[in-house]
Backbone as JSON, one array per atom type, in Angstrom:
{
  "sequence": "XXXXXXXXXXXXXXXXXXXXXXXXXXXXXXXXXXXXXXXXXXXXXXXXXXXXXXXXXXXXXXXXXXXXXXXXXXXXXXXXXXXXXXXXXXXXXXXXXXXXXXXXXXXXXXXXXXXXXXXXXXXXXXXXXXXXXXXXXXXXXXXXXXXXXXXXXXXXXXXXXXXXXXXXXXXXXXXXXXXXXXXXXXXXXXXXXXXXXXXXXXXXXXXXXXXXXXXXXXXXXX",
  "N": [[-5.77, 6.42, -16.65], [-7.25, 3.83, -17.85], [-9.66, 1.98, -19.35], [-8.31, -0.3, -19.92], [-6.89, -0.86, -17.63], [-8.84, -1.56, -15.6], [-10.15, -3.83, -13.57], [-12.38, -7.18, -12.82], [-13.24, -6.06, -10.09], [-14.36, -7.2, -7.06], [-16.11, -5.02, -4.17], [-17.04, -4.85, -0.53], [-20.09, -4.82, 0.46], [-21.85, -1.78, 2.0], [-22.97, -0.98, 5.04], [-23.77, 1.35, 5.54], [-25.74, 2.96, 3.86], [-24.7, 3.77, 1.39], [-24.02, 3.22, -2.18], [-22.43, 1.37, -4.35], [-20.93, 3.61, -7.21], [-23.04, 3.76, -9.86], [-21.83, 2.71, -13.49], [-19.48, 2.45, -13.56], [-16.89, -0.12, -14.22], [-16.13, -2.11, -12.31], [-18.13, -2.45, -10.38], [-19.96, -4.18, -8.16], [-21.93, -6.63, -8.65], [-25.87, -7.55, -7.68], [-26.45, -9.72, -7.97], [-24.96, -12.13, -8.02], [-23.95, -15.38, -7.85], [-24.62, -16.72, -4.49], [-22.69, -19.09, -3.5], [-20.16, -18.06, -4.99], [-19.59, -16.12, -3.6], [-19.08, -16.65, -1.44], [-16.85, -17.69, -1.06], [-15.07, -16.25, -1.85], [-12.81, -14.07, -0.09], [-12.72, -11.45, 2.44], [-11.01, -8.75, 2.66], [-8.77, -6.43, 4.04], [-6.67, -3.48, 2.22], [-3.49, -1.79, 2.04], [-1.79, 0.88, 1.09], [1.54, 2.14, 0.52], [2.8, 5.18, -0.45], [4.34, 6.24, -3.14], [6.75, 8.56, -4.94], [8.59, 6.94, -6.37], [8.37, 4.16, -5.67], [5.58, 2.11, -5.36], [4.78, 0.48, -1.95], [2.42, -2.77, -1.68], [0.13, -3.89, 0.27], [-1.83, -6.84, 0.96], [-4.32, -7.89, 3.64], [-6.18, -9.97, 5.33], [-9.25, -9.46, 6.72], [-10.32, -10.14, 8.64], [-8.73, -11.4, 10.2], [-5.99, -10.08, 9.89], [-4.24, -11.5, 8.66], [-1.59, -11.96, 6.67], [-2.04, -11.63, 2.96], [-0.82, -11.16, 0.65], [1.62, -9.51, -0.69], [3.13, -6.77, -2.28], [4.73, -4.82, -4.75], [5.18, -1.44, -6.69], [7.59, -0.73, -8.97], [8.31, 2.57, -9.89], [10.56, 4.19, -11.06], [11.2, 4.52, -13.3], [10.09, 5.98, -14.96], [8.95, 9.39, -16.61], [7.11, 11.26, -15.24], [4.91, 12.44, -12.52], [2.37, 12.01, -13.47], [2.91, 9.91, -15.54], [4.12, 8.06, -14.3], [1.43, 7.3, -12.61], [-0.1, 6.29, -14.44], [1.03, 3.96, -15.25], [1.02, 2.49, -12.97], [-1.08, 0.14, -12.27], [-3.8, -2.32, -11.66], [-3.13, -4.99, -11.84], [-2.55, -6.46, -9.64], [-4.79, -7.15, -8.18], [-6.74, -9.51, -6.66], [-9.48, -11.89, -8.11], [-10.31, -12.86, -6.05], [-10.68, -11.61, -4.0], [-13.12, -9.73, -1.63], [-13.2, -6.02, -1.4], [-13.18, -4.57, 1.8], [-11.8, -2.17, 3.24], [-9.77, 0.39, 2.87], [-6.35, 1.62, 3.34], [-4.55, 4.15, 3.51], [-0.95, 5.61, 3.63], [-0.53, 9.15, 5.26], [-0.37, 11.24, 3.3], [2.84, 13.84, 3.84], [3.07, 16.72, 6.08], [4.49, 18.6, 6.55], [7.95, 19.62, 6.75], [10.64, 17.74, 7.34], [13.96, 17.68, 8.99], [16.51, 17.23, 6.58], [15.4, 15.24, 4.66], [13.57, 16.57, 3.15], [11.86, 18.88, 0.2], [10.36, 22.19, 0.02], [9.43, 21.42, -2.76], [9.39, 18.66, -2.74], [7.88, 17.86, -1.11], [5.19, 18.64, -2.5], [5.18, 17.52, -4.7], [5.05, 15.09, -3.92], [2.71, 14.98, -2.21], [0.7, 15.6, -4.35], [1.03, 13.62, -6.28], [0.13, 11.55, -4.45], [-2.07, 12.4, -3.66], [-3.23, 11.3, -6.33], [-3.04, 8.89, -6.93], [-4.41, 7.59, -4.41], [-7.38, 8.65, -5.7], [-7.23, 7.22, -7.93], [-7.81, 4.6, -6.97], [-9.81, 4.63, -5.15], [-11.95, 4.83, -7.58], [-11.27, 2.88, -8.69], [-12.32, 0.51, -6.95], [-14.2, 1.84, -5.36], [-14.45, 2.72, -2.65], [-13.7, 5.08, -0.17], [-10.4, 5.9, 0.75], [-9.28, 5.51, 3.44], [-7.13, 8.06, 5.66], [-3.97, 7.51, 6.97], [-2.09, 7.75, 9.59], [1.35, 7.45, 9.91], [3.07, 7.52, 11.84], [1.21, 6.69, 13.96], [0.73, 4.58, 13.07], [2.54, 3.47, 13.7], [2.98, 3.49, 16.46], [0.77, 1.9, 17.07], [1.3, -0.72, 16.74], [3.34, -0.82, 18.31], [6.04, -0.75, 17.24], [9.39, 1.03, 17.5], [10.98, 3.82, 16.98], [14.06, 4.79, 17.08], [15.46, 7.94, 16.75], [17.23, 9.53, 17.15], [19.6, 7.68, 16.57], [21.94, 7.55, 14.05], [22.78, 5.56, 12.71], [21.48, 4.26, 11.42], [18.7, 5.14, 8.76], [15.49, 5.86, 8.56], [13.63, 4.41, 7.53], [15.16, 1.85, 6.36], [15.33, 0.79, 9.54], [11.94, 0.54, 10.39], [12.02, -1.58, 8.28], [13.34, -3.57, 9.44], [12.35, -3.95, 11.72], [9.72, -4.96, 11.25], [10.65, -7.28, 9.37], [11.82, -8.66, 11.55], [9.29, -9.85, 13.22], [7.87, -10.71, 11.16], [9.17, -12.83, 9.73], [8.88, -14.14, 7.8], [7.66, -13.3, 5.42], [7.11, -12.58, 1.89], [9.41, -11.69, 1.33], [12.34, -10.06, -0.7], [15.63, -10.5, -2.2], [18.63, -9.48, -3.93], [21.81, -9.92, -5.8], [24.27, -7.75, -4.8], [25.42, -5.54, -6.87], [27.28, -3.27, -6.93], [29.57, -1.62, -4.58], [30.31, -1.98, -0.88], [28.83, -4.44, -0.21], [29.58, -5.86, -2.61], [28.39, -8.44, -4.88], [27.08, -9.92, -3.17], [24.79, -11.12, -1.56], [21.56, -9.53, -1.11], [19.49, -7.21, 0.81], [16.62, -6.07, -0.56], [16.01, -2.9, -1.98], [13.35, -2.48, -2.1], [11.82, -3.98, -0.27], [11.59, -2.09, 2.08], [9.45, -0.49, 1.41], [7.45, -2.29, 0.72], [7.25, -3.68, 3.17], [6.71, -0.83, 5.02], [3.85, -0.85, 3.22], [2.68, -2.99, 5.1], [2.78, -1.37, 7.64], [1.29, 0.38, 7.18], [-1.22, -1.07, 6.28], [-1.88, -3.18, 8.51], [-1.55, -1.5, 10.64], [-3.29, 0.24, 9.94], [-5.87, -1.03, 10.12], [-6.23, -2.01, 13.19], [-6.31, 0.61, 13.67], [-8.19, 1.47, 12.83], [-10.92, -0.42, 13.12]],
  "CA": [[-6.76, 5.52, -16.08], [-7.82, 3.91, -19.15], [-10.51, 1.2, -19.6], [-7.97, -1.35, -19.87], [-6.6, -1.17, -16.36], [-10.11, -1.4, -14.59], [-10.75, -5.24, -13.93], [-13.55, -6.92, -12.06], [-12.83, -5.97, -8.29], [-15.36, -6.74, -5.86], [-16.23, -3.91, -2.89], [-17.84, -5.18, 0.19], [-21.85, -4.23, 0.38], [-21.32, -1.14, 3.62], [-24.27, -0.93, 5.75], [-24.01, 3.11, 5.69], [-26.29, 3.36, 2.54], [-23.89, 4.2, 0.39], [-23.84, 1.83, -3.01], [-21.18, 1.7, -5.92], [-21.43, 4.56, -8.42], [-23.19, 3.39, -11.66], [-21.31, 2.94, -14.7], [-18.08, 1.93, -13.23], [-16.86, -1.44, -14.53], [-15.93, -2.99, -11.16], [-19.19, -2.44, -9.54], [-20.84, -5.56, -7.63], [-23.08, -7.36, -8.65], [-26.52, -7.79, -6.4], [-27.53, -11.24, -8.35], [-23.69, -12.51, -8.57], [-24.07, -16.22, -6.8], [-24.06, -16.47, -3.12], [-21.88, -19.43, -3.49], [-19.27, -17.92, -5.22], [-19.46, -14.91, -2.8], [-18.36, -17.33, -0.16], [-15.49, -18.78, -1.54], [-14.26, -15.27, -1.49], [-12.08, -13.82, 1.15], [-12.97, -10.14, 2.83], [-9.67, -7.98, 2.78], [-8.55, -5.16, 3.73], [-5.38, -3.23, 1.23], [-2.72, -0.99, 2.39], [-0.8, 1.69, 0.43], [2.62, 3.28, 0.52], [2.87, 5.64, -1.5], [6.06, 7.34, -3.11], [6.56, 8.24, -6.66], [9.79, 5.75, -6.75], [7.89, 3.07, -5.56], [4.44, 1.91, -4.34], [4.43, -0.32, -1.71], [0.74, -2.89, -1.51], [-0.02, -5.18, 1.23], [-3.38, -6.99, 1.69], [-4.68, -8.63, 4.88], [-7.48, -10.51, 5.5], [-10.0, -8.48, 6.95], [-10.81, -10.59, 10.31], [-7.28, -12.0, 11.23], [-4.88, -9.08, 9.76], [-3.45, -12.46, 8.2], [-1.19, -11.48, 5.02], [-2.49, -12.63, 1.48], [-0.45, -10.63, -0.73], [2.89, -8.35, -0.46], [3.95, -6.67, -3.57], [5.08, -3.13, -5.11], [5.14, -1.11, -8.3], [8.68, -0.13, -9.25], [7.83, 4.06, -10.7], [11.42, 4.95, -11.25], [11.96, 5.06, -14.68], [9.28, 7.07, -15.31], [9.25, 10.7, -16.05], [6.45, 12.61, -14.11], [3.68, 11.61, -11.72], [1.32, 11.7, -14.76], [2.86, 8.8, -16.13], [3.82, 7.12, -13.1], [0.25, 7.01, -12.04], [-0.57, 5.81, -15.63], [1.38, 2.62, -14.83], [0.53, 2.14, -11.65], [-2.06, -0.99, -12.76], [-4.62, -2.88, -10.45], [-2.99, -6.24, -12.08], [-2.1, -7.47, -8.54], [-5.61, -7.41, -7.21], [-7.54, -11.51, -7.05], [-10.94, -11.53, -8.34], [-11.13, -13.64, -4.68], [-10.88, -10.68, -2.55], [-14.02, -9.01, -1.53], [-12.33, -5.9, -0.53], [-13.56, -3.61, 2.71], [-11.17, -1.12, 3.64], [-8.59, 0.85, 1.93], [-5.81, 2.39, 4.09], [-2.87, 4.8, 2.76], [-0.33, 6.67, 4.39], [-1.27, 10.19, 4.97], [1.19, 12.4, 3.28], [3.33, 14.39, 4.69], [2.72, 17.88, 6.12], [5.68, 19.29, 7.46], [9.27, 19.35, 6.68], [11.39, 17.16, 8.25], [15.71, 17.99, 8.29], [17.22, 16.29, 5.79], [14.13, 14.52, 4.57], [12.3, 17.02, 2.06], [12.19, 20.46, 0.14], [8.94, 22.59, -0.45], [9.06, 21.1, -4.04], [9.4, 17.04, -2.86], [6.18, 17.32, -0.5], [3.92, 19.25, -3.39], [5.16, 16.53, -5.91], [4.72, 13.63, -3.02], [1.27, 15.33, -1.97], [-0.34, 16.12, -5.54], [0.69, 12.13, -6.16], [-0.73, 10.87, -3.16], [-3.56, 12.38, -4.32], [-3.52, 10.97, -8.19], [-3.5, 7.24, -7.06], [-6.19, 7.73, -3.81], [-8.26, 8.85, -6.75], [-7.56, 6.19, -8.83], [-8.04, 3.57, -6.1], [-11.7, 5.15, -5.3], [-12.51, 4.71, -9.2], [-10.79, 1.43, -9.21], [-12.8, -0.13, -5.64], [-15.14, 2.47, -5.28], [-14.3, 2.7, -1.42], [-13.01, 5.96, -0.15], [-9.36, 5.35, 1.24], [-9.06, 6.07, 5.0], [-5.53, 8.07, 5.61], [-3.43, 6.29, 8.25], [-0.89, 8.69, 10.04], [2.55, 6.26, 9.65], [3.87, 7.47, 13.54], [0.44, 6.01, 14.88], [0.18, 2.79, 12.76], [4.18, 2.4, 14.5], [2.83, 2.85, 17.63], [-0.31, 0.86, 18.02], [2.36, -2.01, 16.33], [4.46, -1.15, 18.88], [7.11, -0.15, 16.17], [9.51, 2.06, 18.43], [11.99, 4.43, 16.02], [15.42, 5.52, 17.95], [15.56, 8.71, 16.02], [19.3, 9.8, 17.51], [20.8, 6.77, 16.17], [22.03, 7.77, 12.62], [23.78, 5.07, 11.63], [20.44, 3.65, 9.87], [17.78, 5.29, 8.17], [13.8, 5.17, 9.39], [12.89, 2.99, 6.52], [16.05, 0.76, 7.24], [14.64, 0.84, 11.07], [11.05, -0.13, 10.01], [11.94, -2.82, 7.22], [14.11, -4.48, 10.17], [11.46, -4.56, 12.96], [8.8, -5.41, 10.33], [11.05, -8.16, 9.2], [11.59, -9.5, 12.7], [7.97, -10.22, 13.69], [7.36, -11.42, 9.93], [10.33, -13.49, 8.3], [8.16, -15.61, 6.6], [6.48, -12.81, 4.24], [8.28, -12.95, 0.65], [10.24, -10.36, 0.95], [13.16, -10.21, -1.74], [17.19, -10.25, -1.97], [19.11, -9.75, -5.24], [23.16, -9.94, -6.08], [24.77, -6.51, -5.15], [26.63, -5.4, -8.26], [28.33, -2.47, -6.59], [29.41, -1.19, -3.12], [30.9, -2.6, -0.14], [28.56, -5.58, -0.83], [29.22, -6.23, -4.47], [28.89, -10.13, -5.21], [27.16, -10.43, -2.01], [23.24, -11.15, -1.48], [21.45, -8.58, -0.31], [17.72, -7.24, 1.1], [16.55, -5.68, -2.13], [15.43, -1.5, -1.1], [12.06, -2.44, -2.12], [11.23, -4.25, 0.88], [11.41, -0.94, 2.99], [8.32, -0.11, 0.82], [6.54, -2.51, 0.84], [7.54, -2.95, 5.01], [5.94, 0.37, 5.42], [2.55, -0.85, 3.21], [2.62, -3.73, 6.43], [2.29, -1.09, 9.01], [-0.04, 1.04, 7.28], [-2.29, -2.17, 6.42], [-2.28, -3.78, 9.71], [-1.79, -0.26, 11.83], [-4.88, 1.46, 10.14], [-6.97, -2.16, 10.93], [-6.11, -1.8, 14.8], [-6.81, 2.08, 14.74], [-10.15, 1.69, 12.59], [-11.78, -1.73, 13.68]],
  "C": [[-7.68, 4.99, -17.15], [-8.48, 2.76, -18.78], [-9.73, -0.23, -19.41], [-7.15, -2.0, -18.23], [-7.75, -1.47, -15.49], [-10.27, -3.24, -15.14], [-12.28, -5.56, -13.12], [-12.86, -6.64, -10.74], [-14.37, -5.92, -7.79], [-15.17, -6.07, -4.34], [-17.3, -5.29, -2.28], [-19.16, -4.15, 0.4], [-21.29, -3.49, 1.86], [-22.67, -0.88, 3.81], [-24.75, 0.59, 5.72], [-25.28, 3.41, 4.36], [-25.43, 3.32, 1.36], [-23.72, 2.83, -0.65], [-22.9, 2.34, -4.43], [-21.64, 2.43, -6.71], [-21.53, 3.83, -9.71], [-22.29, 3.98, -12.68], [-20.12, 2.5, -14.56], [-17.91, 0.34, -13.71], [-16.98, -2.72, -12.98], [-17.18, -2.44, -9.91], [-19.71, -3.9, -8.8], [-22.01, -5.75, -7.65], [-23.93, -8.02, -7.64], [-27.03, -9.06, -6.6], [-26.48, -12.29, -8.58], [-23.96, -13.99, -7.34], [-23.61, -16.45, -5.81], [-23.17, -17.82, -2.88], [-20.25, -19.03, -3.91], [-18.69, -16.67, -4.33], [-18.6, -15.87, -1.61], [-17.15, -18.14, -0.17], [-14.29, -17.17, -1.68], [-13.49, -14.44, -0.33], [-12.12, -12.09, 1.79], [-11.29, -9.64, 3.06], [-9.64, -6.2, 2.76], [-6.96, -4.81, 2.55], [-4.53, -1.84, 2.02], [-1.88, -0.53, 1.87], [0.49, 2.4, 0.92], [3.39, 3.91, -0.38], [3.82, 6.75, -1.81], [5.9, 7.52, -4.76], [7.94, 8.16, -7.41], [8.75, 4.37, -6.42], [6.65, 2.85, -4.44], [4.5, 0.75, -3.66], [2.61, -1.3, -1.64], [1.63, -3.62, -0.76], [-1.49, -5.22, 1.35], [-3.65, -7.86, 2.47], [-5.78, -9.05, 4.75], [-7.99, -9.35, 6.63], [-10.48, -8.94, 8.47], [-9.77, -10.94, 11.05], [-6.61, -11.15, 11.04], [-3.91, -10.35, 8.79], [-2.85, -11.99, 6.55], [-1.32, -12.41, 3.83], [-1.38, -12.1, 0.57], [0.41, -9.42, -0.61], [3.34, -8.26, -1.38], [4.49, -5.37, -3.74], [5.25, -3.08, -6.81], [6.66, -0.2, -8.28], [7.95, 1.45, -10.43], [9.03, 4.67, -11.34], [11.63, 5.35, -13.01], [10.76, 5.47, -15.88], [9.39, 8.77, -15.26], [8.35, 11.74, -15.37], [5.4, 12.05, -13.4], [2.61, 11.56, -12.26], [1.76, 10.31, -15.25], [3.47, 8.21, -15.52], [2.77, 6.62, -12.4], [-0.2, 6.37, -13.24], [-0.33, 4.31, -15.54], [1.19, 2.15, -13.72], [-1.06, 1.28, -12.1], [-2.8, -2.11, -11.51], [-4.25, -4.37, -10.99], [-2.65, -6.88, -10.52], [-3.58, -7.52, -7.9], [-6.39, -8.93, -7.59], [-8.71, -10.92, -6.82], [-11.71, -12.49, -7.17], [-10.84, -13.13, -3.73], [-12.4, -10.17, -2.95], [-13.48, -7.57, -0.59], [-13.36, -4.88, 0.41], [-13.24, -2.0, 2.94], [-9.96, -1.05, 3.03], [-7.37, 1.77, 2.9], [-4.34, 2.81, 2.83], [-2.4, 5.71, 3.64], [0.0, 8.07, 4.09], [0.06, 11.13, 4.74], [1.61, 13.4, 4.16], [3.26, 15.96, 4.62], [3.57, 18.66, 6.34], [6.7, 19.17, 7.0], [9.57, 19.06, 7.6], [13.15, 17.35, 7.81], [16.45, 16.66, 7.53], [16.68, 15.25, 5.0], [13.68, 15.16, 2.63], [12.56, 18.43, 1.55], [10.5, 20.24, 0.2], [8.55, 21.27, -2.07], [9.11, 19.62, -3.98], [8.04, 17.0, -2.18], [5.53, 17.72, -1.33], [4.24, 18.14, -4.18], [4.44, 15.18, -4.81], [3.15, 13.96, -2.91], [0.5, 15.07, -3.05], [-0.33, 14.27, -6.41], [-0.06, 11.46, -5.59], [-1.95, 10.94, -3.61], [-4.6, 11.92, -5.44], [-4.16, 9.89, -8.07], [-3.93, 7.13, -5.88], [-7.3, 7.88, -4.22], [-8.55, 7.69, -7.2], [-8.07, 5.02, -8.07], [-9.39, 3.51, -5.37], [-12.22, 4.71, -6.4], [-12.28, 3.04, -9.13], [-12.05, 0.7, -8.07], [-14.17, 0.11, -5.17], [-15.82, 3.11, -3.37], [-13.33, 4.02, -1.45], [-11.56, 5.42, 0.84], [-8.97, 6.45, 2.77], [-7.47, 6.38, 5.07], [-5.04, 7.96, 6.73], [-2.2, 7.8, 8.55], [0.22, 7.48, 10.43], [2.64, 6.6, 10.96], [2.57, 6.87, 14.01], [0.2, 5.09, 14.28], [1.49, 2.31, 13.64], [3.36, 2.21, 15.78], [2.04, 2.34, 18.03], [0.35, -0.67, 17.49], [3.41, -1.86, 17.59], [5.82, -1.37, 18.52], [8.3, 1.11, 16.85], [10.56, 2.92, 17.62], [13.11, 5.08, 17.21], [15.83, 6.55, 16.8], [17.59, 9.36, 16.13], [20.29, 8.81, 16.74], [20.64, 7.14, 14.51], [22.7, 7.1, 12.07], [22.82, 3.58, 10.56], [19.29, 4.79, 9.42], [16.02, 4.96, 8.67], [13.53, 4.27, 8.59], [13.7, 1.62, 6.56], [15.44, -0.09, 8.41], [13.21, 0.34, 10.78], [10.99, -1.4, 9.37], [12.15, -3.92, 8.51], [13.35, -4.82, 11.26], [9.83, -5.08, 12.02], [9.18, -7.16, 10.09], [11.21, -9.48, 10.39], [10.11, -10.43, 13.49], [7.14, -11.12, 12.45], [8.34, -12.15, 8.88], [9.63, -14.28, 7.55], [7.53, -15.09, 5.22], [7.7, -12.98, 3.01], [8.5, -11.3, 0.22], [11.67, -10.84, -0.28], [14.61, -10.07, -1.73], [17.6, -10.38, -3.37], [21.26, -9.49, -4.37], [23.66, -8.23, -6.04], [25.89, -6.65, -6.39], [27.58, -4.52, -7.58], [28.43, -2.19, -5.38], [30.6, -1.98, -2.3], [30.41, -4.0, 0.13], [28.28, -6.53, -1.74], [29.25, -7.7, -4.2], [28.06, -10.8, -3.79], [25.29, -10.24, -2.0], [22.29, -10.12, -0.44], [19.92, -8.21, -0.09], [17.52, -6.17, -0.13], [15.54, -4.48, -1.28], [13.78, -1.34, -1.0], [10.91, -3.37, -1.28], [11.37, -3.19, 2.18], [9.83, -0.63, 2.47], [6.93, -1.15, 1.15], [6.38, -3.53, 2.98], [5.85, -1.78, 5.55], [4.01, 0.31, 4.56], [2.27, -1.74, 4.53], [1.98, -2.91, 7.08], [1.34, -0.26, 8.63], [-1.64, 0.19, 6.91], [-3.0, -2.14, 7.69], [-2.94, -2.52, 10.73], [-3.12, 0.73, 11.73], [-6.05, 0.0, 10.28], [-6.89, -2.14, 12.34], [-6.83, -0.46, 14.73], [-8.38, 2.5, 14.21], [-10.78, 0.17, 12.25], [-12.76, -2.16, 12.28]]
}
């Protein structure tokens, strides 16, 4: 988290008392002109967080309207020290003002076929690296979204019996349905049963799943 990743980001002023910790670079300014404040756009940001790939999504903060769908490819990195190292706030616009921070709340439990002891302590002790950094970076604590209740106040319904897709499959595809217009991505399979053949690129499951924890933790915290 070095000096050179920290840009300006403006936080929204919160009525609770609470005011940006001095010394931080991306603090807000109280004398910064109220014209240029208004040309800025209130947003909320939504994390999904893996340590293969982070999905972002950010919404406008009054409509849920999407500004900005991206992700950080982590794979070819070797430990969640220096996957969180690269993990860089270059996608945020110095014309958000942002509000609220939602991420999806790691996982507690083993699920079959899913996870060992040793994938949730690595997934967890991540989760935790870049919620940190995203406090430091914003200065907003990041509200954690439980993924089964952002599906269902979306109305996201998972058919768990059917195994002949995948939940993140199953999410991307009812995500996709209600939103074909976001810029999601397709590349040239090289290998498989669809080599040569255009295809939904795996990193729209990711950033899919930042969607519902965007939107789904703006419905469940107003």
């Amino acid at each position: 988290m070095g000096k050179s990743k920290q840009g300006r980001i403006s936080v929204l002023v919160r009525q609770n008392g609470i005011t940006p910790k001095k010394g931080l670079q991306n603090q807000v300014s109280s004398t910064a002109p109220q014209k240029e404040e208004k040309e800025k756009v209130i947003v909320d940001i939504g994390l999904d967080i893996s340590t293969a790939v982070v999905g972002i999504c950010v919404l406008e903060a009054s409509t849920g309207n999407m500004l900005h769908l991206s992700h950080k490819k982590l794979t070819k990195f070797d430990n969640e020290y220096e996957k969180a190292d690269n993990f860089t706030n270059d996608w945020v616009s110095d014309k958000w003002i942002v509000r609220k921070i939602f991420i999806e709340e790691a996982a507690k439990k083993f699920s079959p076929g899913f996870s060992s002891a040793d994938t949730i302590m690595t997934l967890g002790r991540f989760n935790g690296i870049i919620s940190y950094m995203i406090y430091q970076w914003f200065d907003i604590q990041p509200i954690m979204v439980n993924v089964r209740s952002a599906r269902a106040v979306l109305n996201i319904k998972i058919n768990y019996k059917d195994k002949t897709k995948d939940t993140k499959t199953k999410v991307f595809e009812a995500v996709l349905a209600r939103n074909p217009s976001f810029p999601w991505t397709k590349h040239v399979a090289k290998t498989g049963k669809s080599q040569g053949q255009v295809v939904w690129d795996k990193t729209n499951q990711d950033m899919a799943d930042a969607w519902v924890i965007s939107r789904g933790g703006q419905l469940i915290n107003p």
